[in-house]
Each structure stands twice: as C-alpha cells, then as structure tokens.
C-alpha positions as a Markdown table, in Angstrom:
| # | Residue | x | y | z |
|---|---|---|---|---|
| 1 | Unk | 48.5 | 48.1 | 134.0 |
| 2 | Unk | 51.9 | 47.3 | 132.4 |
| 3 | Unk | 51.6 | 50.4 | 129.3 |
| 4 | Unk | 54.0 | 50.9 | 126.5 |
| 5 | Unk | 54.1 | 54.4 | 124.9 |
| 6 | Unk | 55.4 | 55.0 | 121.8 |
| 7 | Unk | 56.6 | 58.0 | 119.9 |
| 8 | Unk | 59.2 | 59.3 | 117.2 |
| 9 | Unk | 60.8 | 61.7 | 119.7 |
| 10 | Unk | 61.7 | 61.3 | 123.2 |
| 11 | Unk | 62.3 | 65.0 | 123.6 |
| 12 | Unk | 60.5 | 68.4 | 123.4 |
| 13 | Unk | 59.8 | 69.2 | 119.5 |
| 14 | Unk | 55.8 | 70.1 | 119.9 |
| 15 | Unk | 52.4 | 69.5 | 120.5 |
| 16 | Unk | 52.1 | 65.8 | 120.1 |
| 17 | Unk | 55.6 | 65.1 | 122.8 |
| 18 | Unk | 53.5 | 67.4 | 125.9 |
| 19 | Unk | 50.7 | 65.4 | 124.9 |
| 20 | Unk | 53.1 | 62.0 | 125.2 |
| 21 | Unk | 55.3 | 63.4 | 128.5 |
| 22 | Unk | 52.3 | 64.7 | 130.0 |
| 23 | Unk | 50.5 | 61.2 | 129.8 |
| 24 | Unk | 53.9 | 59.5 | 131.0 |
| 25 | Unk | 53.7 | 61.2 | 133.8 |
| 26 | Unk | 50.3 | 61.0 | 134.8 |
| 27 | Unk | 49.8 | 57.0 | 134.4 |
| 28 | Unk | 53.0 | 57.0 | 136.3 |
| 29 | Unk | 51.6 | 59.8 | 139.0 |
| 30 | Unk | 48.7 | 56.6 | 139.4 |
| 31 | Unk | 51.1 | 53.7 | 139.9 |
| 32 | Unk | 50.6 | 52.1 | 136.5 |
| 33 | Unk | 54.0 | 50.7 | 135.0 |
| 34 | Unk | 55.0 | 53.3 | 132.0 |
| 35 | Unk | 57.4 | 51.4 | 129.4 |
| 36 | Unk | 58.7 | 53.9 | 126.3 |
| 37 | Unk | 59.5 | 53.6 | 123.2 |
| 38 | Unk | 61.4 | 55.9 | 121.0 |
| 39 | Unk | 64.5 | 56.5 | 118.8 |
| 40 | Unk | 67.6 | 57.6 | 120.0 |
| 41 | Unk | 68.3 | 61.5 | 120.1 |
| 42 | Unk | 71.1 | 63.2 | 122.4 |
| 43 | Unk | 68.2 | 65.8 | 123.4 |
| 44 | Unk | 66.1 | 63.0 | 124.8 |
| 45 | Unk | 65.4 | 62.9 | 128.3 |
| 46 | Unk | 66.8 | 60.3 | 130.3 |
| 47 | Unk | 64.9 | 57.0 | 130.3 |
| 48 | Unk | 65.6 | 53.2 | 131.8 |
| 49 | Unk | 64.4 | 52.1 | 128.4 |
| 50 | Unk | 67.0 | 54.1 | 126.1 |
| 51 | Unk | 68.7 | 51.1 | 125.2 |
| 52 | Unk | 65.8 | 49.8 | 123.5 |
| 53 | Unk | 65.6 | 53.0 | 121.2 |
| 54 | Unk | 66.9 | 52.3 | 117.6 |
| 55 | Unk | 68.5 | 55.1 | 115.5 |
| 56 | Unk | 66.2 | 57.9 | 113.8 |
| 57 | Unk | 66.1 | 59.4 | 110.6 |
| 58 | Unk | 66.1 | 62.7 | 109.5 |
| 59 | Unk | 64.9 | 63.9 | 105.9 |
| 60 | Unk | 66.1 | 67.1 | 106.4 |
| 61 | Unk | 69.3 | 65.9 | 106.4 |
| 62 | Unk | 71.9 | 64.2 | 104.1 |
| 63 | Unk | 72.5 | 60.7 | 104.7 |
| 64 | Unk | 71.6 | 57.2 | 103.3 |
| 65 | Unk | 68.8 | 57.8 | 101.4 |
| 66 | Unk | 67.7 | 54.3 | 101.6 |
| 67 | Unk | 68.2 | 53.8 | 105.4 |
| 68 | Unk | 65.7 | 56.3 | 105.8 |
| 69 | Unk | 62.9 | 55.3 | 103.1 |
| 70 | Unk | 63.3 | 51.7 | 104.2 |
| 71 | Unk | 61.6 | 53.3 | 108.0 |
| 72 | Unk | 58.3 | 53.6 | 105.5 |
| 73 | Unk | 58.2 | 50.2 | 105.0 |
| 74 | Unk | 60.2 | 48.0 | 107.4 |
| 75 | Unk | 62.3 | 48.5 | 109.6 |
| 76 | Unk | 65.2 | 45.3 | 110.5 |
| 77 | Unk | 66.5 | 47.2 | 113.5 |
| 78 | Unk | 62.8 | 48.6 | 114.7 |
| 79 | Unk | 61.4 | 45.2 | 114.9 |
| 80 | Unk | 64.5 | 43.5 | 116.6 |
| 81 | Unk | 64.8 | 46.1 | 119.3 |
| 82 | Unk | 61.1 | 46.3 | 119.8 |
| 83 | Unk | 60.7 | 42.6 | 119.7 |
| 84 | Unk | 63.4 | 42.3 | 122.7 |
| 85 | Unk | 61.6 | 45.4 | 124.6 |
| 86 | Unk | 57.9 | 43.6 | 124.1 |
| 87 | Unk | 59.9 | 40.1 | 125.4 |
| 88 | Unk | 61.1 | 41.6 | 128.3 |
| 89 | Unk | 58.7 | 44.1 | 129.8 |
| 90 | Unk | 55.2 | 42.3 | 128.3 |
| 91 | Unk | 53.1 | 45.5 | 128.4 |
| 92 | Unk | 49.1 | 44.7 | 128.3 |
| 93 | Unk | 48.6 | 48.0 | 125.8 |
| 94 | Unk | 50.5 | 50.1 | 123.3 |
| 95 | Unk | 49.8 | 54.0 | 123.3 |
| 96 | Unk | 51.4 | 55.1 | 119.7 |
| 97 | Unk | 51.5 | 58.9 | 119.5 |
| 98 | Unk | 53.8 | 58.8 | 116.3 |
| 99 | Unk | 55.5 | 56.4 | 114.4 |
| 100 | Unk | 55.1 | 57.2 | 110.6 |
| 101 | Unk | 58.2 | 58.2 | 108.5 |
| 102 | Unk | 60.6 | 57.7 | 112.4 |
| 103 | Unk | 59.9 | 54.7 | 113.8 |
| 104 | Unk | 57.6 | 53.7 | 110.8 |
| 105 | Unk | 55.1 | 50.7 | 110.6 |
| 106 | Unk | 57.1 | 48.0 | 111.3 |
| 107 | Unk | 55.9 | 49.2 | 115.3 |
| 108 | Unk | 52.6 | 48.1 | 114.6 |
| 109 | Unk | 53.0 | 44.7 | 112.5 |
| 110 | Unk | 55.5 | 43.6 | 115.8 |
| 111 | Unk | 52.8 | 45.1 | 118.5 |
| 112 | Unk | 50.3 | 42.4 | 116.4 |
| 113 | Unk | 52.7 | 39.8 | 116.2 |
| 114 | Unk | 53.4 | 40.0 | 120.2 |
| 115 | Unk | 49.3 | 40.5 | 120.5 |
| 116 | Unk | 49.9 | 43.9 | 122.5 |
| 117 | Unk | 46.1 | 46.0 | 122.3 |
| 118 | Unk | 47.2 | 49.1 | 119.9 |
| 119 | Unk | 45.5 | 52.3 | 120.5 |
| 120 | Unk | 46.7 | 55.4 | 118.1 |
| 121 | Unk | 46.1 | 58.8 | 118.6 |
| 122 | Unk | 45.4 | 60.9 | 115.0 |
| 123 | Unk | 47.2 | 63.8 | 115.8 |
| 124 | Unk | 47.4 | 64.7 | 112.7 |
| 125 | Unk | 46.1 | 63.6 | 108.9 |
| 126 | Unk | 48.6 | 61.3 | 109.0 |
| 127 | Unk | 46.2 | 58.3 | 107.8 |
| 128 | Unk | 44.5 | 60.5 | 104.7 |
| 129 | Unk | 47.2 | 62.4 | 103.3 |
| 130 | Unk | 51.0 | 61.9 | 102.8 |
| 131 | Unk | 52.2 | 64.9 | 104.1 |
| 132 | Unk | 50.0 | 64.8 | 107.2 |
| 133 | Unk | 48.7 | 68.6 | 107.0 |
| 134 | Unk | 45.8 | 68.4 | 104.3 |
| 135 | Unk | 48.1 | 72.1 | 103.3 |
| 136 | Unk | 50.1 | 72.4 | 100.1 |
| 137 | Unk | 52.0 | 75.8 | 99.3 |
| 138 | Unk | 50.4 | 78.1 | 101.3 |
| 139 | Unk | 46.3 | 76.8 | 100.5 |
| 140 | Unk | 44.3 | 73.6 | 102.3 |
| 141 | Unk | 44.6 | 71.1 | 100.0 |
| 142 | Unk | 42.3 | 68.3 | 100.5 |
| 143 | Unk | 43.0 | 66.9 | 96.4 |
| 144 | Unk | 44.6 | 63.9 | 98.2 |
| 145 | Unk | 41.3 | 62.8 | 98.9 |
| 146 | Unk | 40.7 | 61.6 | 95.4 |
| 147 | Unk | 44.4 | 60.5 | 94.8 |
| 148 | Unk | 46.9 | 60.9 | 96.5 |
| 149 | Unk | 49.3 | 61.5 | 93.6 |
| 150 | Unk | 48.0 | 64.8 | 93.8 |
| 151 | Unk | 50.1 | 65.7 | 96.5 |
| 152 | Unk | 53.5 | 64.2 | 94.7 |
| 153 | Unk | 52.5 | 66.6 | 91.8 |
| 154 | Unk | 52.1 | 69.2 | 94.2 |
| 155 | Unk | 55.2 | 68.6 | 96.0 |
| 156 | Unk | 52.9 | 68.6 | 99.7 |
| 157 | Unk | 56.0 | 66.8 | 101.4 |
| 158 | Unk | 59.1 | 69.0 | 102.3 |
| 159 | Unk | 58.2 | 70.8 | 99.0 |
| 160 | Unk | 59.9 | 67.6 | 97.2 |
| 161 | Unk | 58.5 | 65.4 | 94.6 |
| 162 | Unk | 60.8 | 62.3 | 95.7 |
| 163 | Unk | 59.7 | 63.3 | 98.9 |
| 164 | Unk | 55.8 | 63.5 | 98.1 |
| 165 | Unk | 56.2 | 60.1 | 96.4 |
| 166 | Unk | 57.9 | 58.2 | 98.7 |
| 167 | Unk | 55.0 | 59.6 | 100.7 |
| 168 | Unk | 52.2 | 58.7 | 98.9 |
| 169 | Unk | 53.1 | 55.3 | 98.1 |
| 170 | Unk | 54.0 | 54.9 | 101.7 |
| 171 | Unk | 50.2 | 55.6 | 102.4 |
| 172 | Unk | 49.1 | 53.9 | 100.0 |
| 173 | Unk | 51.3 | 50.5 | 101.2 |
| 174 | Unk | 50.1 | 51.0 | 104.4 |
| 175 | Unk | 46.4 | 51.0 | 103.7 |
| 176 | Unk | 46.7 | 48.2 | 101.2 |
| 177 | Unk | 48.5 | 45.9 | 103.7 |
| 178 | Unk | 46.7 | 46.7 | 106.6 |
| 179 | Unk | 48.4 | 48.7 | 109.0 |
| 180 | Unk | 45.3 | 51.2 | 109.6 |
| 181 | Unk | 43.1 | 48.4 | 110.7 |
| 182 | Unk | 45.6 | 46.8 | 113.0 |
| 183 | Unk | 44.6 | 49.6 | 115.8 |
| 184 | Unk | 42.3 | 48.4 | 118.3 |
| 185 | Unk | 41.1 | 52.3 | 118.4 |
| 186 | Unk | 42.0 | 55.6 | 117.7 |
| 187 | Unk | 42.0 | 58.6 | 119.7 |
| 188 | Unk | 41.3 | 62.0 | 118.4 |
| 189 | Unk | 41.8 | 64.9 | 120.2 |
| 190 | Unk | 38.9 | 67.4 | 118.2 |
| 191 | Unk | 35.7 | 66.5 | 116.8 |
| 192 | Unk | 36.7 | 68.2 | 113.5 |
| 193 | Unk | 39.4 | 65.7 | 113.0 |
| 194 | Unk | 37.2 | 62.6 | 113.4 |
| 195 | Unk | 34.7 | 64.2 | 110.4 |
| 196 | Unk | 37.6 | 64.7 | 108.2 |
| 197 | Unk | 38.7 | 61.3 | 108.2 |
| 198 | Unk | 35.0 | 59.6 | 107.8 |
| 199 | Unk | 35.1 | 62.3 | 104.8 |
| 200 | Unk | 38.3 | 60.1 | 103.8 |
| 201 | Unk | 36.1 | 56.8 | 104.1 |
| 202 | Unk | 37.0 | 55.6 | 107.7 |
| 203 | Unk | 34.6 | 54.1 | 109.9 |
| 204 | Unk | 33.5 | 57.5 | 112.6 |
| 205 | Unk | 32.9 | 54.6 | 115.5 |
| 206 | Unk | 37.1 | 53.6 | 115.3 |
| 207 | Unk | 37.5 | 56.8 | 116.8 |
| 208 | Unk | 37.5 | 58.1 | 120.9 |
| 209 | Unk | 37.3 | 62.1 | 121.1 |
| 210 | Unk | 39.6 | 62.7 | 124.0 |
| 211 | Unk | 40.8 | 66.6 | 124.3 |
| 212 | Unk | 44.1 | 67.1 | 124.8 |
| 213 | Unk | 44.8 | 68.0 | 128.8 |
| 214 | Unk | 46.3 | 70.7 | 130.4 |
| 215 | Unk | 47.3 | 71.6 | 134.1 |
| 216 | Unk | 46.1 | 75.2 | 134.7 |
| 217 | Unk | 47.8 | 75.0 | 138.2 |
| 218 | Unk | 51.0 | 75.0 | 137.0 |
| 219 | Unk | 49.8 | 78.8 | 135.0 |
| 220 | Unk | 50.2 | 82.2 | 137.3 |
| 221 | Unk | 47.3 | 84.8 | 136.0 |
| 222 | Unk | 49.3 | 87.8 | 135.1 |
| 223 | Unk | 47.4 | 91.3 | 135.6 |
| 224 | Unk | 49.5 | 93.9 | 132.9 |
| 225 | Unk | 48.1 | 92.9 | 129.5 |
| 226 | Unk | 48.4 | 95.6 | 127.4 |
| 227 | Unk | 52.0 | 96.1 | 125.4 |
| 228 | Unk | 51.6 | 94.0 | 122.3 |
| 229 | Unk | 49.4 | 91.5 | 120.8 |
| 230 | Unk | 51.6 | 88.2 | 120.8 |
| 231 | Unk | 52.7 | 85.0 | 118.2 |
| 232 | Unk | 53.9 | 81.7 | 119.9 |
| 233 | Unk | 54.5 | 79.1 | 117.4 |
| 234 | Unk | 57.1 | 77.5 | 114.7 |
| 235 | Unk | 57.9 | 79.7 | 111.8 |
| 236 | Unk | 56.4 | 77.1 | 108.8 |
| 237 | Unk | 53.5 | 78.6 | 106.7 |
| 238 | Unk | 50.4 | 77.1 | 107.8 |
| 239 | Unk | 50.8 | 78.9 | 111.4 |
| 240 | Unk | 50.0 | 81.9 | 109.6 |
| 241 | Unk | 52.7 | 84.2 | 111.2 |
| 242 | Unk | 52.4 | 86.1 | 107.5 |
| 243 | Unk | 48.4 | 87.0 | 107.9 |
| 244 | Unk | 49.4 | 88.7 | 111.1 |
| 245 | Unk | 52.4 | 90.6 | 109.5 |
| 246 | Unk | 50.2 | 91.3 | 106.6 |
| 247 | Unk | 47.2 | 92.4 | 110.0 |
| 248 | Unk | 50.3 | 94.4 | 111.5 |
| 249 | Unk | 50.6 | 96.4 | 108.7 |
| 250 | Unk | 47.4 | 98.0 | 108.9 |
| 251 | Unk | 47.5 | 98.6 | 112.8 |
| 252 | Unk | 51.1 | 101.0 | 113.1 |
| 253 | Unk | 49.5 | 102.0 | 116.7 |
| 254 | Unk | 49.9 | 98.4 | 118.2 |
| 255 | Unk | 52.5 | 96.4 | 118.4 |
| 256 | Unk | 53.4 | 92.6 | 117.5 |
| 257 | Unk | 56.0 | 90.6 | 119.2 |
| 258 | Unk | 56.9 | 86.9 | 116.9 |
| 259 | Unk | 58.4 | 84.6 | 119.4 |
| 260 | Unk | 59.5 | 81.1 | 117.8 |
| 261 | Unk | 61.8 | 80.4 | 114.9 |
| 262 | Unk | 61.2 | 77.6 | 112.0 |
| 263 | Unk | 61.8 | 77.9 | 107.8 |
| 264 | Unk | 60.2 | 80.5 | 107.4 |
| 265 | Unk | 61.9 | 83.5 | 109.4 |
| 266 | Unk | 64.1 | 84.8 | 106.5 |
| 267 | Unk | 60.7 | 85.2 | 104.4 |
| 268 | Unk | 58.9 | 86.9 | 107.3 |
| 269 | Unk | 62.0 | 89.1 | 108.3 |
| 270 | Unk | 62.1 | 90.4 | 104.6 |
| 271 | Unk | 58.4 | 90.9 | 104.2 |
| 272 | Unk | 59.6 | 93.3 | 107.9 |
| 273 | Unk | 61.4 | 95.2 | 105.7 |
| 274 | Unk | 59.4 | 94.9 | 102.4 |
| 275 | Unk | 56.3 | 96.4 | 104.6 |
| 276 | Unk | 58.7 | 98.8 | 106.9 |
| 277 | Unk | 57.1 | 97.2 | 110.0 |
| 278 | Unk | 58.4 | 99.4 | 112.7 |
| 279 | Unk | 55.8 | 98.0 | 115.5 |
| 280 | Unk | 57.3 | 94.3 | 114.4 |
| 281 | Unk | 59.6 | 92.2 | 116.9 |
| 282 | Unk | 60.9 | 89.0 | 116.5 |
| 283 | Unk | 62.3 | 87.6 | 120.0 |
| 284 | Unk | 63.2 | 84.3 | 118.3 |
| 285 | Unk | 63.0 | 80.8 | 120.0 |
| 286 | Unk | 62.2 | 80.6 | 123.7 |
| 287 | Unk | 62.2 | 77.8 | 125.9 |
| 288 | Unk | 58.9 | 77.2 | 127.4 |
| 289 | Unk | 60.0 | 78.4 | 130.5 |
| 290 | Unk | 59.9 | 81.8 | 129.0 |
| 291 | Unk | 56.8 | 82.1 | 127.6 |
| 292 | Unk | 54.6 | 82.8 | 130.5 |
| 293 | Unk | 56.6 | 86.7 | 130.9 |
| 294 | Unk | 55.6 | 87.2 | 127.2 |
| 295 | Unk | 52.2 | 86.2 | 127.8 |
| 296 | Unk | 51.9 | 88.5 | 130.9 |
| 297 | Unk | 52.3 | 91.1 | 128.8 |
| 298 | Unk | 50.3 | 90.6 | 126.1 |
| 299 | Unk | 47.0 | 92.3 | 124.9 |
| 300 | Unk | 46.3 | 89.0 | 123.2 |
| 301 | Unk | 47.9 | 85.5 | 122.0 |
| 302 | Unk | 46.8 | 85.3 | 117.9 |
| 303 | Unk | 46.8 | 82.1 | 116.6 |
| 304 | Unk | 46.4 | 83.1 | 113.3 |
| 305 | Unk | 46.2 | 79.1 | 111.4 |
| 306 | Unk | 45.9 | 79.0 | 107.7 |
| 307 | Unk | 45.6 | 75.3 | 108.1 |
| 308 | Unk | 43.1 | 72.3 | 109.4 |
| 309 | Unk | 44.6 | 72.8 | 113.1 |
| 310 | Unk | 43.5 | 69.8 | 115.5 |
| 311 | Unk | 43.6 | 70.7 | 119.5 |
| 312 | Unk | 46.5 | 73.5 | 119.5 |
| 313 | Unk | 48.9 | 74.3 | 122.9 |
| 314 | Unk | 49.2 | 77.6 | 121.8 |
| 315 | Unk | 45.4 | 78.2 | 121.9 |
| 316 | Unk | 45.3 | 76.0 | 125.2 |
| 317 | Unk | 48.2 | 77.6 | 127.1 |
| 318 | Unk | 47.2 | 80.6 | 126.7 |
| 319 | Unk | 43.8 | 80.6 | 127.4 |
| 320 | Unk | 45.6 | 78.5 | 131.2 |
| 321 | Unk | 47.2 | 82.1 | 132.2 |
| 322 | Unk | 43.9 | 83.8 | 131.4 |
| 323 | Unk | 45.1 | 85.6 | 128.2 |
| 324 | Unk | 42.2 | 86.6 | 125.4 |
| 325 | Unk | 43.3 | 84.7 | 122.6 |
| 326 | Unk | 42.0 | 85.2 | 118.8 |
| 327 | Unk | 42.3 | 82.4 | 116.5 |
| 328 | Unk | 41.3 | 81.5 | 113.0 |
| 329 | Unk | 38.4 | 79.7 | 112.4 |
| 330 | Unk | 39.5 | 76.4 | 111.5 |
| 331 | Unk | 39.7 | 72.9 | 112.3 |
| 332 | Unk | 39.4 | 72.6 | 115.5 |
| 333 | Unk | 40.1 | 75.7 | 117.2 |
| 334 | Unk | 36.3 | 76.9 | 117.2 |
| 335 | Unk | 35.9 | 73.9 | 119.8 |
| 336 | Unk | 38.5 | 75.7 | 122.1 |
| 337 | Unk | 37.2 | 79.1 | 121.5 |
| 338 | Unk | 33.4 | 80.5 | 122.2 |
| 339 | Unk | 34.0 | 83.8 | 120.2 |
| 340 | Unk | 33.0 | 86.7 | 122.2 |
| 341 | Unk | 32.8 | 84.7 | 125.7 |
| 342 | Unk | 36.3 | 82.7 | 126.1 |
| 343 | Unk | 38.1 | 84.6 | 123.1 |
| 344 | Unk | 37.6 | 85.7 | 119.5 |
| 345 | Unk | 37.4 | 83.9 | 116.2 |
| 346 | Unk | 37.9 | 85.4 | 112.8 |
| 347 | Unk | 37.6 | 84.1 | 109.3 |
| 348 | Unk | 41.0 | 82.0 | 108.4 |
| 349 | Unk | 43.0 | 83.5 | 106.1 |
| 350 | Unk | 41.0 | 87.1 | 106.3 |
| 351 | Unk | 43.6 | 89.7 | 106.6 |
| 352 | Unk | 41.1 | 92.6 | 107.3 |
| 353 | Unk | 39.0 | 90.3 | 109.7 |
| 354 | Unk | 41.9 | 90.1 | 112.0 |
| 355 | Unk | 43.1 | 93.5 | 111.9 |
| 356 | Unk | 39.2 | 94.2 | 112.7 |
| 357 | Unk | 39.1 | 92.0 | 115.7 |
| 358 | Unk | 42.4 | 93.1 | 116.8 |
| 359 | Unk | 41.1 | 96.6 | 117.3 |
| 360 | Unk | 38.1 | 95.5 | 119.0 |
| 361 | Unk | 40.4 | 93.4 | 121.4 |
| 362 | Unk | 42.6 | 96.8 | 122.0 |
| 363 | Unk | 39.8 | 98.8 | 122.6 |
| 364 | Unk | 38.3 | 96.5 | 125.7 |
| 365 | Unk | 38.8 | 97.9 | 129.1 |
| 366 | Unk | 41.5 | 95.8 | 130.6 |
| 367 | Unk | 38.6 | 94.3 | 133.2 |
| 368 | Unk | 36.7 | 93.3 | 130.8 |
| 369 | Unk | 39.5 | 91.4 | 128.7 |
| 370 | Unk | 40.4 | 90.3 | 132.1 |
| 371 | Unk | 36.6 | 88.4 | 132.9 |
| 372 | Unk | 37.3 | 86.7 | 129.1 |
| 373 | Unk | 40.2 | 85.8 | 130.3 |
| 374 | Unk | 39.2 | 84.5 | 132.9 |
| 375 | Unk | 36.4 | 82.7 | 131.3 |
| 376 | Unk | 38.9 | 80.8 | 129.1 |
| 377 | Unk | 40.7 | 79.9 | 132.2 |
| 378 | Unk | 37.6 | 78.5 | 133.9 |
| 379 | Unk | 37.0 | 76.3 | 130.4 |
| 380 | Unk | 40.1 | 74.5 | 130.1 |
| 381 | Unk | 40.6 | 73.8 | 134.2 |
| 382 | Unk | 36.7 | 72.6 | 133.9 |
| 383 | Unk | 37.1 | 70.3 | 130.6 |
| 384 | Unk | 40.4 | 70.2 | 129.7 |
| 385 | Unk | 41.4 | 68.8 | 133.4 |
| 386 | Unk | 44.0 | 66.0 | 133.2 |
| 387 | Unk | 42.3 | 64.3 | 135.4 |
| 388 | Unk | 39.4 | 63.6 | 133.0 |
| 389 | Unk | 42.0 | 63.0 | 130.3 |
| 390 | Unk | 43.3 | 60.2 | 132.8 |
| 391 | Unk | 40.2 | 58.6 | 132.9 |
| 392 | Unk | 39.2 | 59.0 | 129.0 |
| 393 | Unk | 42.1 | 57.8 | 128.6 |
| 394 | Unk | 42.5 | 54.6 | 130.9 |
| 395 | Unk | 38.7 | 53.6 | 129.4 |
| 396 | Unk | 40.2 | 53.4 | 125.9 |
| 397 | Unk | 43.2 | 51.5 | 126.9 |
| 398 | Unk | 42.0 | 49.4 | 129.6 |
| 399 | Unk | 39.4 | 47.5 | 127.2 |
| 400 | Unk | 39.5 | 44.1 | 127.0 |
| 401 | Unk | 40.5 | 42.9 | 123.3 |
C-alpha cells in the first residue's frame, strides 16, 4: 500500500512522534510505500518529502498572531502544498497522528476532497476539550463537557483566555462543520480514552483500541536497582513531578532523581528549597539515549500523573528494561499496570499513598522486585509487540471505503 502519515512534528518532541517514527519504520520494514507529511522544523529528520512541508506555528512564540489562528481554521499554504503532495504520490490511506492547532483542519477537508481513506489516532482529548488534557490549573477538569466556554473562563489553554477562546471556538467550528466525521475511523491507544469520548457523545463503534508498541529487544535488563527511585518526563503540572516532591519529603532515607526539563522546573526547584529536599536531584534533560543508565539504577520509575493519561512511554519503557514502576491510578495507566504483579498503583493525587508504596517498593528483596520486573517485561514483549501493532494496524487502514 501506498500510506501517507501525517503529523505536526517531524522530529522527537514526545509520545505521539515514537508512536509516528516507530510506525514509519515498521510499514517501511514490510515494503509498503511510506509518504509523510509534516511542517518544516530545522530539528526534523531528513525526509524525500521535506519539500512538501509548509511552515509551522508556534504559540509560545511572538509572531503574526493571525498566521497562526488562521492554522485553526484554514490553512492557504496547508492545502496547496498538500494538494501537490496527494497529486503526485496518490497514497490509498491517510494515517493523521496530529494536525490540530499545526497543520490544522484544512489536512482533512483536502484528504476528502482527493478521496484519500482518513484514519486518526485520539492521542489525546483533542476532539472534546480545547486544550486537549481534560486538566485545568493543577485539577481534572472535565466542565468542558457541558460547554466548552468553561475552559476559556478557566484559561485551560497556555493559561490564556485568548488562547482558551480561540480554542474553543476552534472545536466548536470543527464539530459544526464536520471535520470529526470526515475520519473513516479512529484509533485509540487505551480503553479509557474511547469511554471518555462516548461520555462526550461520540459513537464507541468509530473507535479501534490499538495499544501503542514497543520493541523490548532494543532494552538491556539492568541488575543494580537500588540507588534512587526515578522521574522521566516533561516538567508541566499534570505529570505530577510536585506529588513526588511533596512524597520525597516524607521519605529523607531514599533518594529521588528528576530527569526532564519543561515550565515548571523554577516552581519545582524552589519548592527544593522551600521543603530543604537534600535527597532531591534534578539531572535535567537527557536525550533518550541516556535514559536506560538512569533506569539501571533505579529502585523504581514513578509515574506520578495528576491527569487522564492515555498509553504513557514512560510507563512502557520502563516496564521494557524490567524496572518496577509505580503509577497513579488514572486514565489509562491501570491497563499497563497489574498492581502487585507487573508494578504498583496508588491513588492519583494521594501524597501519603505514594510515599506508602514507595516504602513498600524499598523494602522488597532486590529478587523479588527483580521477578516484577520481569513480569512487566514479559507483558509488554507479549502484548505490546510491534508486530501485533503492525497488523492492528494494517486491518484499520487496509479497509476498503
């Protein structure tokens, strides 16, 4: 099959890009022809189809404010340099990982002009809520679900009520005129996510529940696991990186190692110094080459989520080099996790629940947290395989229209 796949970034940024480079290279791996489309980025990988990309946008920094609201809406330059790329390489699918606010809608009303099958993937809560996270300052916040002006007056986008509205009416544009039900299907990578959104009225049968993959091969089992429990993740408040501060606090015998950086690093390094964490170290970002040494040494991974998480790498990578990982109970981490057999689960947002299953953790012999470990391992190699992605995944695209 000819398959074009479509994202905001053509570079590393998170989740949702290993989920896109990983598939690129897996339909390529079985001889399919893998088209791409993306926006321009000089810490994109190198691509034949670069030329194709149109400029991005960036909220976060100055510039023409009405360039980069029009990418809601429509897009001139989006739909000419798709149009060309659709006329030239006539791909029988279209994968979308992410478009909205980036690349924006217009992908999707020149994918239906051109006929192209769409499949989307809901990595997020992009299609129910304008800022994507169901999360407002610091709390869930689902109020969106009965109108979403709730989340301008709660400033949910960038903490900005321009922002928030531009968002919301953006949604609300794009439901009105269609957009949602231009998608053949739509992929979701948890069962939690697909419940949320039939909460939000949409139609449970749209969606495929396909797990995101990973290759446990390409993870060395480290043996010395007992220096620190570890944090991998962006600094932003939903990742929770303050709960385990706040956990860190009550354990002075252990200590914590924060590894990432993001918006929220001054606030953390301060409450450091407001809570005189000695046993606190912040190693800052670290290219994922990197990680596996900090894993090795770790008496656990905490994923510590305040928010509706949907399939996290952190829980997933993790649990590849055999490493004990404890996670909040939320979204859908608890279908990564069996608490007490392939990790531990505690109460989201429960301060002394964490600090509780911390010392549990610490107190396992190292053979045992080595067999749950290695339990977690077995999971994701058994179900996670990308080889059952690949064929999940070839079902959903290859259907006729």
């Amino acid at each position: 099959m000819r398959i074009l796949l479509i994202n905001n970034y053509f570079h590393d940024v998170g989740g949702v890009e290993r989920v896109f480079f990983a598939e690129r290279e897996m339909l390529a791996q079985h001889g399919h022809t893998v088209i791409v489309f993306s926006t321009e980025d000089p810490r994109n990988r190198p691509s034949p189809y670069a030329h194709y990309f149109p400029s991005s946008v960036d909220f976060h920094t100055r510039g023409s404010l009405f360039k980069k609201a029009a990418r809601f809406f429509y897009s001139r330059e989006v739909a000419k340099k798709l149009d060309r790329l659709l006329r030239e390489t006539k791909p029988d699918v279209a994968h979308i990982h992410g478009i909205f606010d980036i690349l924006g809608p217009t992908v999707v009303r020149v994918l239906k002009k051109h006929k192209v099958r769409i499949v989307f993937t809901a990595h997020a809560y992009k299609l129910v809520c304008p800022s994507g996270r169901l999360f407002t300052r610091g709390e869930i916040d689902e109020s969106c679900k009965h109108n979403i002006l709730n989340d301008v007056f709660g400033r949910a986008v960038q903490n900005s009520v321009a922002k928030s509205l531009l968002g919301a009416v953006a949604l609300w544009w794009n439901r009105r005129s269609g957009v949602f039900d231009m998608f053949d299907a739509i992929i979701s990578p948890c069962m939690f996510l697909i419940h949320k959104h039939a909460e939000f009225g949409f139609d449970p049968a749209r969606f495929v529940h396909i797990p995101n993959p990973i290759d446990v091969t390409k993870y060395a089992v480290a043996k010395s696991r007992d220096a620190y429990f570890l944090f991998v993740g962006r600094l932003v408040e939903e990742k929770g990186a303050a709960l385990l501060l706040e956990a860190a606090a009550r354990l002075p015998q252990f200590q914590f190692k924060i590894v990432g950086d993001g918006p929220e690093r001054a606030r953390l390094l301060e409450m450091v110094r407001a809570l005189n964490l000695a046993n606190v170290s912040f190693e800052g970002y670290r290219p994922e080459r990197d990680l596996p040494a900090y894993m090795a040494g770790a008496i656990a991974v905490v994923v510590p989520s305040v928010c509706f998480e949907t399939d996290p790498y952190s829980v997933l990578e993790a649990q590849a080099q055999g490493n004990v990982v404890v996670a909040a109970y939320t979204g859908g981490i608890p279908e990564q996790i069996q608490s007490g057999k392939t990790g531990f689960l505690f109460e989201r947002g429960n301060v002394a629940a964490l600090a509780d299953i911390l010392t549990e953790v610490a107190a396992l012999t190292p053979a045992e947290r080595e067999h749950i470990g290695k339990q977690a391992r077995g999971f994701v190699d058994t179900i996670r395989s990308p080889e059952l992605y690949y064929e999940a995944l070839l079902d959903v695209l290859g259907q006729k229209k």
